[in-house]
N, C-alpha and C positions, 0 to 999 in steps of 0.2 A: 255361366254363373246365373244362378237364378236373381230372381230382383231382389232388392234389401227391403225389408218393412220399411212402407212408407208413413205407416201411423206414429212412425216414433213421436211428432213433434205434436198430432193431434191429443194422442193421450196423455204428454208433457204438461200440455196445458190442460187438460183436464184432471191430471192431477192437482197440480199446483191451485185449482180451485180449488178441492177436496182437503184433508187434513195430511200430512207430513209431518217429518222428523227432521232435529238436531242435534247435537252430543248433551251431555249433561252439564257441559261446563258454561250455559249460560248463552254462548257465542259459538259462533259457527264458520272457519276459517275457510273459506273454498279454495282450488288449486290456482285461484287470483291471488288470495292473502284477504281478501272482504270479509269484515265482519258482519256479521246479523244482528248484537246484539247493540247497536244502536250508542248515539254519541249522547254527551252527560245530559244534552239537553233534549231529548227524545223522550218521550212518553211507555209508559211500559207496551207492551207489542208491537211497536214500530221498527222497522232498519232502515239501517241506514247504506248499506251494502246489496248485493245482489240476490245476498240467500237468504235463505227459510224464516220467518220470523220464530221469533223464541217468543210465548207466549208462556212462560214459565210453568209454576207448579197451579195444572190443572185437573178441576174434577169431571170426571164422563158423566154428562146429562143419562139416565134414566127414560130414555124415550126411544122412538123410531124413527128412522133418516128414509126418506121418498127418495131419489132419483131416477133419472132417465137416461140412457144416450144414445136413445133412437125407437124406430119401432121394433126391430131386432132385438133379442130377448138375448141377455148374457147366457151361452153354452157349454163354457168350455174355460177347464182351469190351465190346460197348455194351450196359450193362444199363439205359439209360434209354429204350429205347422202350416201344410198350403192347407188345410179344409178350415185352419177355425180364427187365424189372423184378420182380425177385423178391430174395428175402433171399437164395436159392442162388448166385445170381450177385453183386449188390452185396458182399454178407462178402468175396466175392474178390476183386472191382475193388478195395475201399476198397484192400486192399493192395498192389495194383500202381498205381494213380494217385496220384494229390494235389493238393492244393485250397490256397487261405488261410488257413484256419482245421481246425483241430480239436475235438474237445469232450473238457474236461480230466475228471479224476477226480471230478469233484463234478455234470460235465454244465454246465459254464462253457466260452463258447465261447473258446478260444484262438485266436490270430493264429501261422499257419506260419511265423516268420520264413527258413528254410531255403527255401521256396516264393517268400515273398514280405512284399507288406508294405501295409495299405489306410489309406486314413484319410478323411475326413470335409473336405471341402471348401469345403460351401457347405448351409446350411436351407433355404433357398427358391432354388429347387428344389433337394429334397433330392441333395447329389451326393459321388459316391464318388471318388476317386482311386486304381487300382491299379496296383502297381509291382510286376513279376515278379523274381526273383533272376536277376541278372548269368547265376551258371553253372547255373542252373535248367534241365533237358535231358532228352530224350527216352530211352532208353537206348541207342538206335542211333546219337548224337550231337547229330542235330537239338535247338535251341533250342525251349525254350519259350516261347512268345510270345504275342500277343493274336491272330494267325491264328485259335490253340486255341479261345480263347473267342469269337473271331466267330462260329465254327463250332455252339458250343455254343448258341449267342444263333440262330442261325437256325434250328439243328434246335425250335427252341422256339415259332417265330415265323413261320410262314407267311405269313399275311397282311400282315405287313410286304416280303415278297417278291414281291405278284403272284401267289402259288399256294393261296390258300385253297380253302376245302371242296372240292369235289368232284377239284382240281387239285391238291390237297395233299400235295407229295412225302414230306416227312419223315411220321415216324411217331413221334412223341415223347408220352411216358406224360405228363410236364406240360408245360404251358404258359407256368408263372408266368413265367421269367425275360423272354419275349414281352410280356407281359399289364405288370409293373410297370415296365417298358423297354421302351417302344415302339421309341425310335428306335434302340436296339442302343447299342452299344461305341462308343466316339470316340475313334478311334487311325488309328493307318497301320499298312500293308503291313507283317511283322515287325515291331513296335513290342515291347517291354519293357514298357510302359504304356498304361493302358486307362483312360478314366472312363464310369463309368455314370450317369445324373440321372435320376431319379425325380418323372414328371407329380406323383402322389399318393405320400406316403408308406407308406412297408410297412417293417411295425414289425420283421420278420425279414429286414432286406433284409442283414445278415452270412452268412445259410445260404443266401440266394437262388442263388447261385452254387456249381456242383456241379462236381466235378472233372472238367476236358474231357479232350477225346479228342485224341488227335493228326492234326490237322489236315492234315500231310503223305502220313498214310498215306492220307487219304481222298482230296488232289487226289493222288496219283500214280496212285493205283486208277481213278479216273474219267478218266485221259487228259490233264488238267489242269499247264500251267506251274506252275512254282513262282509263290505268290503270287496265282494266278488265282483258287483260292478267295475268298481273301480278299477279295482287290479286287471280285471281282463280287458277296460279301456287303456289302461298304460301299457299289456302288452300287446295295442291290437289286434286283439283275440275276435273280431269280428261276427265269426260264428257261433260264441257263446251269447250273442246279445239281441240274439233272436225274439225271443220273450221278455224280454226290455222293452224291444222296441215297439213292440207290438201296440205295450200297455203305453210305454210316450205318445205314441199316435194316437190310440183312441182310448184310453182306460179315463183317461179327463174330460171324455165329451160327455155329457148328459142334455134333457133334451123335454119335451114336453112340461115346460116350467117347471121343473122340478129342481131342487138343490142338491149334490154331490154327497156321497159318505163325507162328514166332518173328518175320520178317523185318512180320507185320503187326501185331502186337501190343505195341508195347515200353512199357517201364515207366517212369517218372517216375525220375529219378534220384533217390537220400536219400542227404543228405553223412555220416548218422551214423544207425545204428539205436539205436532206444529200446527199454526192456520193462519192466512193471510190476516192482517188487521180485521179488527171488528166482526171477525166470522167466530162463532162458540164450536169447540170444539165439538164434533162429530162420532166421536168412537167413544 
């Protein structure tokens, strides 16, 4: 098994500086039951809970945001392979993607209700139920959907595909989601809902799942119908995802400071930006 990313917790907290997201309904329930939105006698941006402050109905500053996080120059919009997993790149994804969960102020994991929403099914065999948000979106329009995470699930998992070792298309830094999910995702074509079941339990199976990629950018780059990713990851069809995988390895690297086609990179839509107290919104 290869090693797991170890930046998970670096770029957590480099998010969590940077601006984030919670539902619209004010407050922000995590898989604790915590709210965010603060008790009667809280001041407006404050919580009182582990998650995200809700700094309500805010307007985008008209200006430009400086950052750094490091000398290393951000490269690379798939920062999960082995060549581009680094903290310089992840601190930047964390902010243009999105996941199920976040990790709140105290390092509790939170459930993204804006994203989505999971829950617990069945103990023997341990199994998951996930449900993506209705207007959950690409930034170019495209739906979010279990496509995304089929895609996610096969960059992970070769040998569920017919292409192991030496035949190994993808090039992914871990394993795990392959390794604790053999059989992949149990959904259809565009589906809103995914379950994952678990041979053996894995005691972190909330983080197992890492913010995917857009699954449309990848079949249209490789020559692919709509849905033919997908469909040939549910019936792994291994050999059709040759030119898939190509472009998941390297079609996202870029290089000599320069910034990515817009038209291949888009961003996760958020219904509403968060920020820690006393921080102005960013985006």
């Amino acid at each position: 098994m290869k090693i797991r990313r170890t930046t998970m917790a670096i770029a957590a907290a480099g998010a969590l500086a940077l601006t984030a997201c919670t539902s619209d309904s004010g407050s922000d329930s995590g898989s604790d039951g915590a709210d965010s939105s603060g008790d009667s006698g809280s001041s407006s941006g404050s919580a009182a809970g582990p998650a995200k402050v809700d700094m309500g109905d805010v307007t985008t500053n008209d200006d430009t945001i400086y950052y750094s996080a490091g000398e290393q120059e951000w490269e690379a919009y798939n920062a999960d392979t082995s060549a581009t997993n680094s903290t310089y790149n992840a601190v930047v994804m964390d902010q243009i993607l999105e996941n199920f969960v976040y990790f709140g102020t105290d390092g509790s994991i939170q459930q993204n209700e804006d994203f989505g929403s999971y829950e617990v099914t069945s103990e023997d065999p341990f199994t998951v139920e996930y449900t993506i948000a209705d207007d959950a979106a690409w930034s170019d329009g495209t739906p979010i959907t279990s496509n995304d995470f089929l895609l996610q699930w096969a960059s992970s998992n070769p040998e569920a595909l017919g292409i192991a070792g030496d035949d190994a298309i993808f090039d992914p830094v871990s394993d795990s989601f392959g390794v604790y999910v053999p059989e992949g995702p149990e959904t259809e074509v565009d589906s809103k809902t995914f379950t994952l079941s678990y041979p053996t339990p894995y005691p972190d199976w909330e983080i197992l799942l890492t913010a995917p990629h857009p699954s449309h950018i990848v079949e249209s780059e490789a020559g692919m119908e709509a849905g033919e990713l997908a469909q040939a990851i549910l019936d792994k069809d291994g050999a059709a995802l040759g030119d898939a995988a190509e472009f998941w390895n390297d079609g996202w690297i870029f290089g000599d400071k320069t910034l990515p086609d817009p038209a291949l990179t888009p961003q996760a839509v958020r219904t509403r930006w968060m920020a820690p107290p006393g921080t102005a919104p960013s985006r």
